[in-house]
PDB file of N, CA, C and O in Angstrom:
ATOM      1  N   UNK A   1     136.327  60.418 125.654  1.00  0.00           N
ATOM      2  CA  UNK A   1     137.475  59.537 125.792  1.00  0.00           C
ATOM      3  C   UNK A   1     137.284  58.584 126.970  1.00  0.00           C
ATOM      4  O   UNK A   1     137.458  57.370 126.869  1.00  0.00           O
ATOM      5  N   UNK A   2     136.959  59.134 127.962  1.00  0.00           N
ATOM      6  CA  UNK A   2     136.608  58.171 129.181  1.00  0.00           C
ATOM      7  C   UNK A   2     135.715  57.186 129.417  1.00  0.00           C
ATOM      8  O   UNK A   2     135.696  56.336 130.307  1.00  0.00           O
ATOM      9  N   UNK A   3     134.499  57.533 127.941  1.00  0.00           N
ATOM     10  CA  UNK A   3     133.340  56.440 127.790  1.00  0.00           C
ATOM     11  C   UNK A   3     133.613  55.596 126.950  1.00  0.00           C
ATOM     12  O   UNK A   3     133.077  54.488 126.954  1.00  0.00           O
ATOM     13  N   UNK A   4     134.613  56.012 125.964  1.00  0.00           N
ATOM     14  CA  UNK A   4     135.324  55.141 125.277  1.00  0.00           C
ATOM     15  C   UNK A   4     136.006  54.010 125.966  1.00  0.00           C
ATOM     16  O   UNK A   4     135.975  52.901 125.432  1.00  0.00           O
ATOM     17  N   UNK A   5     136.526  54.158 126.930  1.00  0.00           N
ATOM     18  CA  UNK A   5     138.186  53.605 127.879  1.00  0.00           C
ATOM     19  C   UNK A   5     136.864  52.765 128.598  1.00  0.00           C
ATOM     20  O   UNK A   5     137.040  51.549 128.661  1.00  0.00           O
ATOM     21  N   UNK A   6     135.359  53.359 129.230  1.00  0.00           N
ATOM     22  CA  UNK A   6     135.012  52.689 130.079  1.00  0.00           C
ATOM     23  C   UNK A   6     134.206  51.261 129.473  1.00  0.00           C
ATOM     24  O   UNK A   6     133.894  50.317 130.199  1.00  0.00           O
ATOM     25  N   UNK A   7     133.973  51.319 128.145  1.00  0.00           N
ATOM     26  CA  UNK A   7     132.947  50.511 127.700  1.00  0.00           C
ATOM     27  C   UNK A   7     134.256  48.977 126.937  1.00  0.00           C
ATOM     28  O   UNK A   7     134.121  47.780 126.682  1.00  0.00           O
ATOM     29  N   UNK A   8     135.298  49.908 126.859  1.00  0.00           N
ATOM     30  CA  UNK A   8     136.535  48.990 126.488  1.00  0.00           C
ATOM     31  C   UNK A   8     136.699  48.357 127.835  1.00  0.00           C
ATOM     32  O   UNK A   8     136.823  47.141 127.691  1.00  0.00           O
ATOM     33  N   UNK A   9     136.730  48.601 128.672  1.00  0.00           N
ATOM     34  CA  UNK A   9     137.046  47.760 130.044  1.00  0.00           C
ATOM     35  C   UNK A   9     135.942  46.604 130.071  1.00  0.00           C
ATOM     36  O   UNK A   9     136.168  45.486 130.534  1.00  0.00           O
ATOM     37  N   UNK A  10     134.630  47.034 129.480  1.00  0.00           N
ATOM     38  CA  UNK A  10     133.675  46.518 130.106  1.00  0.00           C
ATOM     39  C   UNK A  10     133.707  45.317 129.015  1.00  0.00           C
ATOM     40  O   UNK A  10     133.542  44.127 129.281  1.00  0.00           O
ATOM     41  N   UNK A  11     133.908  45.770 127.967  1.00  0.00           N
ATOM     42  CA  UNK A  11     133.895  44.360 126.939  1.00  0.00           C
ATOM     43  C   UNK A  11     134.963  43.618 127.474  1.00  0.00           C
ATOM     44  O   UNK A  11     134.670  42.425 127.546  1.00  0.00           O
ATOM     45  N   UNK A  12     136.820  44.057 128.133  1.00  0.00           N
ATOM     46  CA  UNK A  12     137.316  42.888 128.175  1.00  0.00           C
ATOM     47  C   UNK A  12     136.787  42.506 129.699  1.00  0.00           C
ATOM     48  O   UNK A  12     137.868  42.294 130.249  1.00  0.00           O
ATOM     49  N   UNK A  13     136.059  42.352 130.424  1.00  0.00           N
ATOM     50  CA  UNK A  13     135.947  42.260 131.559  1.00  0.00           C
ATOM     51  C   UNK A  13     134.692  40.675 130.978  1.00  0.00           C
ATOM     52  O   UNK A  13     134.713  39.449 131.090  1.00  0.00           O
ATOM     53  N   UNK A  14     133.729  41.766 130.343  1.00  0.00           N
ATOM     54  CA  UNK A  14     132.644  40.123 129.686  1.00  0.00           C
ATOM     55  C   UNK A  14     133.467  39.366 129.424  1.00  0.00           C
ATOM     56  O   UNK A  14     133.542  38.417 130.204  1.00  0.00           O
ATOM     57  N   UNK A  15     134.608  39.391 128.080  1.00  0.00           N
ATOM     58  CA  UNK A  15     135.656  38.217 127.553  1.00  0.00           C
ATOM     59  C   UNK A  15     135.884  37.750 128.377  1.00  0.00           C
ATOM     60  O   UNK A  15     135.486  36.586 128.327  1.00  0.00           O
ATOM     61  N   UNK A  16     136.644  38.122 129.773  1.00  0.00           N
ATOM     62  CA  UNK A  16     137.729  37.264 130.336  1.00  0.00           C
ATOM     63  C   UNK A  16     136.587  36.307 130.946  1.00  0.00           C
ATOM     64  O   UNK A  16     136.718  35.091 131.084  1.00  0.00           O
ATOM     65  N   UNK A  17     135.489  37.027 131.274  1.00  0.00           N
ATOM     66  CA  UNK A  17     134.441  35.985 132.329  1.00  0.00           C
ATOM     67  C   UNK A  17     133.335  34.827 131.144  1.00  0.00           C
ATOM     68  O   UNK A  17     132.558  33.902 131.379  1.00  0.00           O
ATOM     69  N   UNK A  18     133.775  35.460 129.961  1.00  0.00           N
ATOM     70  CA  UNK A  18     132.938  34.439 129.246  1.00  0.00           C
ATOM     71  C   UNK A  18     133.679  33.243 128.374  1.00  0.00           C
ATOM     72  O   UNK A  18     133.187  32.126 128.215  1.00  0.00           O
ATOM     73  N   UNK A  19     134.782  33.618 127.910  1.00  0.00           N
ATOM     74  CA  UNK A  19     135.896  33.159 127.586  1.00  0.00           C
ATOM     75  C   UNK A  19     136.924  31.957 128.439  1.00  0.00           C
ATOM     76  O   UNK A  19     137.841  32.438 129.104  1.00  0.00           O
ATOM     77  N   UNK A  20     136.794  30.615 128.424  1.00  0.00           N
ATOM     78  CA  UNK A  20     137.490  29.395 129.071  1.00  0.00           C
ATOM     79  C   UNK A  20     138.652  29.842 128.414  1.00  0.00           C
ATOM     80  O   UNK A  20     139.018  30.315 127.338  1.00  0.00           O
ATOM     81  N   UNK A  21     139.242  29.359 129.944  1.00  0.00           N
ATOM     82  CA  UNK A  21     141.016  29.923 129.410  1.00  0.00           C
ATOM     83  C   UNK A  21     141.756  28.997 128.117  1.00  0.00           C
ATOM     84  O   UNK A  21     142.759  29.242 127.447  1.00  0.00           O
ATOM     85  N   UNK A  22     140.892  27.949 128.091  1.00  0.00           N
ATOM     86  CA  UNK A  22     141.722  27.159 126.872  1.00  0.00           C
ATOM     87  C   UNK A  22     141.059  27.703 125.045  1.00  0.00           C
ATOM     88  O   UNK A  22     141.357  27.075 124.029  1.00  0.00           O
ATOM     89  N   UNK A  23     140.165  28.953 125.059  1.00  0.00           N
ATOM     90  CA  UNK A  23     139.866  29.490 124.095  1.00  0.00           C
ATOM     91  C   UNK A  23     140.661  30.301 123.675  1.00  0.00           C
ATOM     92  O   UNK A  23     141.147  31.175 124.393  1.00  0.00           O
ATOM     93  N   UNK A  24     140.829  30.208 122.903  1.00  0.00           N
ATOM     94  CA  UNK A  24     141.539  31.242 121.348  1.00  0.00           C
ATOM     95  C   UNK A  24     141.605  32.610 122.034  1.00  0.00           C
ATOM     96  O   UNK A  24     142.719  33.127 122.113  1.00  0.00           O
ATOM     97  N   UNK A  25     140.517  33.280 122.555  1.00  0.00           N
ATOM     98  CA  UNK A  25     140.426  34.269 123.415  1.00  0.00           C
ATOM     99  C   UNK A  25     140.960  34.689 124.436  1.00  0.00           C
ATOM    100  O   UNK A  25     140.692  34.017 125.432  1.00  0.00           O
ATOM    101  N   UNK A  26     141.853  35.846 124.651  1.00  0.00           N
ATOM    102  CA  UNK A  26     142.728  35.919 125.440  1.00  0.00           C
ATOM    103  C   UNK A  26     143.033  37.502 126.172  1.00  0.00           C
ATOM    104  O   UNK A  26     142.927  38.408 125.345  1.00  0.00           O
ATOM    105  N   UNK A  27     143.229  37.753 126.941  1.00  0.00           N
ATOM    106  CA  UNK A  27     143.754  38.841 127.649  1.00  0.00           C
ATOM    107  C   UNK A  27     145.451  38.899 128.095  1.00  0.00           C
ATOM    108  O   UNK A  27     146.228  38.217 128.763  1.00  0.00           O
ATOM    109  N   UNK A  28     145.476  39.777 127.528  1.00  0.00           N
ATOM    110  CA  UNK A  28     147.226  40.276 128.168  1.00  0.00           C
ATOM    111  C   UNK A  28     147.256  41.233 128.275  1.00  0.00           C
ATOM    112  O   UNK A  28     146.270  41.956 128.127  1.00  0.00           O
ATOM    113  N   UNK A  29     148.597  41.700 128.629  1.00  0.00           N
ATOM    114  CA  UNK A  29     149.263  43.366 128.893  1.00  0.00           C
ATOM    115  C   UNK A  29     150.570  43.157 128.169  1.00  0.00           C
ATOM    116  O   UNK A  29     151.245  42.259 127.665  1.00  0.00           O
ATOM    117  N   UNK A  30     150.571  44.729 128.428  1.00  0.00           N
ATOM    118  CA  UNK A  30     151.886  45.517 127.922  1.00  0.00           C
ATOM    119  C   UNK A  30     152.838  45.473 129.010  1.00  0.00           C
ATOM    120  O   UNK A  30     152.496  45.915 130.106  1.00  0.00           O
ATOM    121  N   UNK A  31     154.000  44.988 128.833  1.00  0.00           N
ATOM    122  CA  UNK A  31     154.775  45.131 129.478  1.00  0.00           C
ATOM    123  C   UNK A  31     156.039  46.169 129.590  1.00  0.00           C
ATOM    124  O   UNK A  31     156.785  46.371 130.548  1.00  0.00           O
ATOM    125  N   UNK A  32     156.026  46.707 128.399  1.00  0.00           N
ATOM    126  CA  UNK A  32     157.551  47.339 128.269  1.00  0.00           C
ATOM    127  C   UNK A  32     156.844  48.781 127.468  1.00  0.00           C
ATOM    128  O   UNK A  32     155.628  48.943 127.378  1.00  0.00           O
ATOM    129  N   UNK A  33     157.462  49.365 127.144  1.00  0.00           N
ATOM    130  CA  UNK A  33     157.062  50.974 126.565  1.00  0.00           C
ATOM    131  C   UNK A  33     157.220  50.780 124.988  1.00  0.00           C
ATOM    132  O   UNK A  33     156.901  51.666 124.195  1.00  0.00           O
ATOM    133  N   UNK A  34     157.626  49.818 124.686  1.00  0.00           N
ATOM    134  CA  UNK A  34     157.871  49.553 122.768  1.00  0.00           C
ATOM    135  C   UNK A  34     156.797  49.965 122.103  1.00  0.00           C
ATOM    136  O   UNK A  34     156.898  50.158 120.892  1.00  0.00           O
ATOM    137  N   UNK A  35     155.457  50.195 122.832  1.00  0.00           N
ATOM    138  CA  UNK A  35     154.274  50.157 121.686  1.00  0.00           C
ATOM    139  C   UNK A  35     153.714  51.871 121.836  1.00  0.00           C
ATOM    140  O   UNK A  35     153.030  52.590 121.108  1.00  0.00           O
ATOM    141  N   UNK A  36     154.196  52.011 122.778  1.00  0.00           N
ATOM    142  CA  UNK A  36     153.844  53.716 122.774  1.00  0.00           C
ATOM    143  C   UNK A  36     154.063  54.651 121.372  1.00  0.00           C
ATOM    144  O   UNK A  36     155.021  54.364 120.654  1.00  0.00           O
ATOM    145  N   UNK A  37     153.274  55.637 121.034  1.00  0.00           N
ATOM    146  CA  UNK A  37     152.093  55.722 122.118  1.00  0.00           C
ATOM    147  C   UNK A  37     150.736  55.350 121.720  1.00  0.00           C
ATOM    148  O   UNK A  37     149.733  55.966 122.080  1.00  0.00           O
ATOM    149  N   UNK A  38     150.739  54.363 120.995  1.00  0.00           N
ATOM    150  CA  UNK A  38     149.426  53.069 120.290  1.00  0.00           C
ATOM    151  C   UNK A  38     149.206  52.247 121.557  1.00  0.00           C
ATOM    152  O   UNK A  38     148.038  51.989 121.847  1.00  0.00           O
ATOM    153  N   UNK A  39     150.367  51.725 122.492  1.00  0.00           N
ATOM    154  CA  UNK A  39     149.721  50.552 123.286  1.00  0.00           C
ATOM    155  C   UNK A  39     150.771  51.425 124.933  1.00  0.00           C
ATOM    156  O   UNK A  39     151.961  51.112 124.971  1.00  0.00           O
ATOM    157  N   UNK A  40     150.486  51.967 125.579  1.00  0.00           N
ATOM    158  CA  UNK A  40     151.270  52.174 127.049  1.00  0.00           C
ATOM    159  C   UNK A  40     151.670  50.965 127.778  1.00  0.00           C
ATOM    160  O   UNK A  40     150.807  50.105 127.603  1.00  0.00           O
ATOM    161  N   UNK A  41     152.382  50.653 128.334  1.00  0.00           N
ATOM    162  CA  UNK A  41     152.913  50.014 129.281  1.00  0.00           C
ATOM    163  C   UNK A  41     152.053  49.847 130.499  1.00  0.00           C
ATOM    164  O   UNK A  41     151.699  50.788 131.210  1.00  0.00           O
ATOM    165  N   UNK A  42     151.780  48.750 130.669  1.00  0.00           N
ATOM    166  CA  UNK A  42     150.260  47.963 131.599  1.00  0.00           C
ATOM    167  C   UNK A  42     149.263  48.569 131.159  1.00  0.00           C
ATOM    168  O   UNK A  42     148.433  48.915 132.000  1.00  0.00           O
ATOM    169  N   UNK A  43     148.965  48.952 129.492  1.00  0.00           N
ATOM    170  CA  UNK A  43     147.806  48.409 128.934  1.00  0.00           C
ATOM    171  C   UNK A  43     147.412  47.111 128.642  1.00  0.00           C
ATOM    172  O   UNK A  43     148.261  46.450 128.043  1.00  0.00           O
ATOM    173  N   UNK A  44     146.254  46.506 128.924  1.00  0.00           N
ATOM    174  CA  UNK A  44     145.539  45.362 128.510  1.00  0.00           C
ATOM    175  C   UNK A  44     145.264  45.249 127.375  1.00  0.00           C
ATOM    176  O   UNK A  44     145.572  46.308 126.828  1.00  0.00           O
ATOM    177  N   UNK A  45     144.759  44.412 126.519  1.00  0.00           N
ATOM    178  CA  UNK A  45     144.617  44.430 125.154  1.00  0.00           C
ATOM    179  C   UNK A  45     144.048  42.653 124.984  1.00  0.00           C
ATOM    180  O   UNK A  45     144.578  41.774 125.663  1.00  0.00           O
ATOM    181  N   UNK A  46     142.976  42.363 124.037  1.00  0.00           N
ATOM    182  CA  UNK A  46     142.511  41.274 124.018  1.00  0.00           C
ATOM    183  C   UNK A  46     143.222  40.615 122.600  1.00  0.00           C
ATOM    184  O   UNK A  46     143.604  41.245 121.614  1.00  0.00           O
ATOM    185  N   UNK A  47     143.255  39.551 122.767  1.00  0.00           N
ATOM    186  CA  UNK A  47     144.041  38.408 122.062  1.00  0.00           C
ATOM    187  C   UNK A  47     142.549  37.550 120.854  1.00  0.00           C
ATOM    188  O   UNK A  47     141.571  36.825 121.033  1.00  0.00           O
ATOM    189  N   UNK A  48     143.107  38.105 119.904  1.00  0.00           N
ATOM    190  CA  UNK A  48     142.234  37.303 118.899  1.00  0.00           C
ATOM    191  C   UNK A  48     142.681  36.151 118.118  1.00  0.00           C
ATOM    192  O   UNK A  48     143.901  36.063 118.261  1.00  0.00           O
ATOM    193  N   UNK A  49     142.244  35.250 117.374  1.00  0.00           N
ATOM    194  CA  UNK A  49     142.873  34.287 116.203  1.00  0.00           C
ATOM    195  C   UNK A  49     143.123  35.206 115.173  1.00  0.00           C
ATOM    196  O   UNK A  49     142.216  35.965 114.831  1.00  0.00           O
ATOM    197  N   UNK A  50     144.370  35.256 114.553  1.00  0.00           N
ATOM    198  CA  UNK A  50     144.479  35.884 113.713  1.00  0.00           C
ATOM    199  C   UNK A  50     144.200  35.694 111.759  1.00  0.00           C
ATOM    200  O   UNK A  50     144.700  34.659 111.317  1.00  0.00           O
ATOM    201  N   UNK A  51     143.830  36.156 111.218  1.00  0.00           N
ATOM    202  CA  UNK A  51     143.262  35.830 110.010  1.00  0.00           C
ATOM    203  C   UNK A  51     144.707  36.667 108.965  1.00  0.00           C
ATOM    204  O   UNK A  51     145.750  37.113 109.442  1.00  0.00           O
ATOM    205  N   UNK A  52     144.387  36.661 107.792  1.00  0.00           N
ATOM    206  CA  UNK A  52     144.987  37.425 106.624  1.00  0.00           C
ATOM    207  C   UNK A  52     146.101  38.731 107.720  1.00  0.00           C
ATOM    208  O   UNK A  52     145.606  39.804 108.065  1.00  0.00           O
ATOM    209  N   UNK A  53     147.558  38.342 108.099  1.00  0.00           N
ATOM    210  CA  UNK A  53     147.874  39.706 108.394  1.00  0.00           C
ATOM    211  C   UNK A  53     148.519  40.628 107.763  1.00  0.00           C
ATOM    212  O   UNK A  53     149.372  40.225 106.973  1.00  0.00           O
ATOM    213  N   UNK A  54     148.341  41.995 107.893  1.00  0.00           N
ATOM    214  CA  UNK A  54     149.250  42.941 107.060  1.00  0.00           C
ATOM    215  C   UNK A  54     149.664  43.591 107.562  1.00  0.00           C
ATOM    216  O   UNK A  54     149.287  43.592 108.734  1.00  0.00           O
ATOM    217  N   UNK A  55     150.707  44.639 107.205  1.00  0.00           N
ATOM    218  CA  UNK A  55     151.349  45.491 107.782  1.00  0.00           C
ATOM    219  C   UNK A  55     150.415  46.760 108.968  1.00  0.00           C
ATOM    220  O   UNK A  55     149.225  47.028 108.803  1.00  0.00           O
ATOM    221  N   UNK A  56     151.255  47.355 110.058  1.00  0.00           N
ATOM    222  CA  UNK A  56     150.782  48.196 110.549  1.00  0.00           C
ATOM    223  C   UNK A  56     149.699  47.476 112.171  1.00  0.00           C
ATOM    224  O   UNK A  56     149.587  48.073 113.242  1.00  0.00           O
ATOM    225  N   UNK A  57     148.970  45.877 111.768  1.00  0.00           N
ATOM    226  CA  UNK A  57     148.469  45.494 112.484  1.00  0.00           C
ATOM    227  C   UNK A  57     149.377  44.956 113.721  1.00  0.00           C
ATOM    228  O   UNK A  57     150.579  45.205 113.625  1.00  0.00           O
ATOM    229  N   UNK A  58     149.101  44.507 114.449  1.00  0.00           N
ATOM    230  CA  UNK A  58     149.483  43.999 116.072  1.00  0.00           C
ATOM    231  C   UNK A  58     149.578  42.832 116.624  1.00  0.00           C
ATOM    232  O   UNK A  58     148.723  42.556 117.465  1.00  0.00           O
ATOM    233  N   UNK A  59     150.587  41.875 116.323  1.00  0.00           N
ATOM    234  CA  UNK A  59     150.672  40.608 116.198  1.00  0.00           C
ATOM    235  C   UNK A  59     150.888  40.266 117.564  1.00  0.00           C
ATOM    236  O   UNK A  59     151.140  41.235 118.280  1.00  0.00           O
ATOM    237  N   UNK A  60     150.849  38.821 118.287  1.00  0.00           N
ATOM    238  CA  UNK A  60     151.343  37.907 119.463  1.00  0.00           C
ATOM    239  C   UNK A  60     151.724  37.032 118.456  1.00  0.00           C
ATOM    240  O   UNK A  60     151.205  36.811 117.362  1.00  0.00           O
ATOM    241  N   UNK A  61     152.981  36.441 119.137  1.00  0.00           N
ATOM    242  CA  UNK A  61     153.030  35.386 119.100  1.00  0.00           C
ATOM    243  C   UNK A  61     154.861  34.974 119.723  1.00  0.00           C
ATOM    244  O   UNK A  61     155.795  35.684 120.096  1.00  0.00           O
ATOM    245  N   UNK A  62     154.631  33.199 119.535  1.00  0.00           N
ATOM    246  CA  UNK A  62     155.568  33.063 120.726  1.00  0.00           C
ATOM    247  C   UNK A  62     157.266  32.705 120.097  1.00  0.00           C
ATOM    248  O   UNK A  62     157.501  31.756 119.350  1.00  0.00           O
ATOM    249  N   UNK A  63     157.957  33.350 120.423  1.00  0.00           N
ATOM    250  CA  UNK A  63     159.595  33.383 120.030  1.00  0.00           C
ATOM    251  C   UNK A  63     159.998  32.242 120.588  1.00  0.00           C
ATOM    252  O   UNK A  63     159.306  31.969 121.568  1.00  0.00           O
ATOM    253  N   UNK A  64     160.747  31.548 120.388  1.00  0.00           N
ATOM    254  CA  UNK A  64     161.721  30.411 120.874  1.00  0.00           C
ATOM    255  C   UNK A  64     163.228  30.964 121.445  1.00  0.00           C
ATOM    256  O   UNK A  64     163.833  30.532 122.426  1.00  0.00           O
ATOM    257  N   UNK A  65     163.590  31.918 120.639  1.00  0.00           N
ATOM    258  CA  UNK A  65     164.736  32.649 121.214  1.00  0.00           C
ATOM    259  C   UNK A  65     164.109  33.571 122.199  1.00  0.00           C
ATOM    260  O   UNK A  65     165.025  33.881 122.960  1.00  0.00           O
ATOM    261  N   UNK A  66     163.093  34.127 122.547  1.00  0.00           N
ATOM    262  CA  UNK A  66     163.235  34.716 123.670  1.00  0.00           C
ATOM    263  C   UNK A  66     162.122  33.732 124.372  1.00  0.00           C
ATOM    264  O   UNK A  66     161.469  34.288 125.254  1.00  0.00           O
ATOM    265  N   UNK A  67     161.814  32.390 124.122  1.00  0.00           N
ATOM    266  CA  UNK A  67     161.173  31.830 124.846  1.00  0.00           C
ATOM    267  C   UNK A  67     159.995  32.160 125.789  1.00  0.00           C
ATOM    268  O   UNK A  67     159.891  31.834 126.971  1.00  0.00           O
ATOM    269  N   UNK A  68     159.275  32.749 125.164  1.00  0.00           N
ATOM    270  CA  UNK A  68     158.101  33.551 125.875  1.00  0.00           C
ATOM    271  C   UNK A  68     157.347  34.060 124.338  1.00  0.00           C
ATOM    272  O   UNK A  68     157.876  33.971 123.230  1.00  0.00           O
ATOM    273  N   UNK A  69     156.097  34.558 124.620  1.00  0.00           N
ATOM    274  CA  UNK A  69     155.515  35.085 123.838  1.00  0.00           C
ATOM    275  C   UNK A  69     155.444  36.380 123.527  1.00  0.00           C
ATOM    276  O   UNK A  69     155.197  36.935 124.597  1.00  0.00           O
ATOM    277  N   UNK A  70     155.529  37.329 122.540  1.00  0.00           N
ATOM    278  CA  UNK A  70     156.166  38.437 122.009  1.00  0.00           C
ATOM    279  C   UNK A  70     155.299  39.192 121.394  1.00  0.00           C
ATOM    280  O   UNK A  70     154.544  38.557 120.659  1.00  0.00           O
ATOM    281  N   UNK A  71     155.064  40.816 121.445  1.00  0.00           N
ATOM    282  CA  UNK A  71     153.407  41.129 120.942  1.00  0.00           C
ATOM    283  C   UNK A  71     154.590  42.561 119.649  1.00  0.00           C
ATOM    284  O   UNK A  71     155.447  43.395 119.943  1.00  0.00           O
ATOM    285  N   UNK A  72     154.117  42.240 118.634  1.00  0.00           N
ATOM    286  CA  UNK A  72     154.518  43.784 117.440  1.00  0.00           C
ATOM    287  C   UNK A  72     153.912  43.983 116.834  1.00  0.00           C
ATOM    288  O   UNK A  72     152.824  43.432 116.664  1.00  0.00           O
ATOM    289  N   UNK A  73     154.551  45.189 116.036  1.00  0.00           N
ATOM    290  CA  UNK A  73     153.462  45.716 115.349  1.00  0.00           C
ATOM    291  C   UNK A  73     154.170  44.887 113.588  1.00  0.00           C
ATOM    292  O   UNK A  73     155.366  44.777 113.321  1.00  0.00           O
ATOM    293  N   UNK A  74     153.052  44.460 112.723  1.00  0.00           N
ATOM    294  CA  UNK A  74     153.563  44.392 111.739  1.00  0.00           C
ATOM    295  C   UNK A  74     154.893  45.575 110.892  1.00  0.00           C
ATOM    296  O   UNK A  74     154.834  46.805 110.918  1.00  0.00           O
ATOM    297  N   UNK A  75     155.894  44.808 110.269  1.00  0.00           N
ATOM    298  CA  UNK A  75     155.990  46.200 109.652  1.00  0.00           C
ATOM    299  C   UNK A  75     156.045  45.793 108.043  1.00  0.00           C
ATOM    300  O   UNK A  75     156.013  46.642 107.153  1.00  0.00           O
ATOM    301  N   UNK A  76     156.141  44.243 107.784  1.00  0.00           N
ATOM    302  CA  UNK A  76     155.850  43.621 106.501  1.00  0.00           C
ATOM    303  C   UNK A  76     155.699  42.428 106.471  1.00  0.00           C
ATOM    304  O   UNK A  76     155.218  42.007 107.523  1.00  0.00           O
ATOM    305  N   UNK A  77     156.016  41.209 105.271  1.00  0.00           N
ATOM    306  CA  UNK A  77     155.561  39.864 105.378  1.00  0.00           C
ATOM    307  C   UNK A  77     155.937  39.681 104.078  1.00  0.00           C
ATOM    308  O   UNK A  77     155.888  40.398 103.078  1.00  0.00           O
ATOM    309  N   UNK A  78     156.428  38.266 104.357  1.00  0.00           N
ATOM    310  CA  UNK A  78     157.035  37.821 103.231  1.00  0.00           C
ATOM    311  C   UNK A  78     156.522  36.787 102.673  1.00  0.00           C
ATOM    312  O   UNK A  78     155.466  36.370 103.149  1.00  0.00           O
ATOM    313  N   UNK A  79     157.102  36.111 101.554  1.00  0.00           N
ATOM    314  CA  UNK A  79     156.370  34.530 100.947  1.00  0.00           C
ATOM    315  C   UNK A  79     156.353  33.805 101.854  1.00  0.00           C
ATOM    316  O   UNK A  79     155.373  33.090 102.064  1.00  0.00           O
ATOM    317  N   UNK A  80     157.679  33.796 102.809  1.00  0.00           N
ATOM    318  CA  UNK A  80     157.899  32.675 104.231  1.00  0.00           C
ATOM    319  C   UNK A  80     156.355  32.341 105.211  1.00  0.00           C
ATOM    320  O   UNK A  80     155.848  31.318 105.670  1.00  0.00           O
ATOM    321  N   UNK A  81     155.958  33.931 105.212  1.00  0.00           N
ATOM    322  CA  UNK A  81     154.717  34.388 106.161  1.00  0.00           C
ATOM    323  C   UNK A  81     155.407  35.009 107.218  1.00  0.00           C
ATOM    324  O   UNK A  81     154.754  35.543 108.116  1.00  0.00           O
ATOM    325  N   UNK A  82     157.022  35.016 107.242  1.00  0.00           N
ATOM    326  CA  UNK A  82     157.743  36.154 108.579  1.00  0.00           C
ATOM    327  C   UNK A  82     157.571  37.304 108.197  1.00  0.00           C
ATOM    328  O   UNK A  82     157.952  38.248 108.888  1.00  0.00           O
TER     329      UNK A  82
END
């Protein structure tokens, strides 16, 4: 588990240093306990372009009503694409 956790650090550590901040590529955290116990609270987690999504996967993206950007877990999808 710990070589797991350490080689995950080490890939986002290459990203953030290889990765220009204006790339698609991205680093964030967890802020709040909502994703437990899949994502802990000030876990990091890297930011991809997203392709085909489906349920169960782990979306960003940015709300207008809460004016900030917002990370969930799928739980379906409609014709709309919400």
């Amino acid at each position: 588990m710990i070589r797991h956790a350490g080689y995950l650090l080490l890939f986002a550590v290459v990203v953030a240093l290889l990765a220009p901040a204006a790339s698609p590529i991205q680093l964030s955290h967890v802020t709040s306990d909502s994703m437990e116990p899949t994502i802990g609270t000030g876990d990091g987690y890297v930011l991809v372009p997203a392709g085909d999504v489906i349920p169960g996967e782990i979306v960003t993206f940015y709300s207008e009503e809460r004016e900030g950007y917002v990370t969930h877990r799928v739980a379906g999808t409609t014709t709309g694409g919400s």
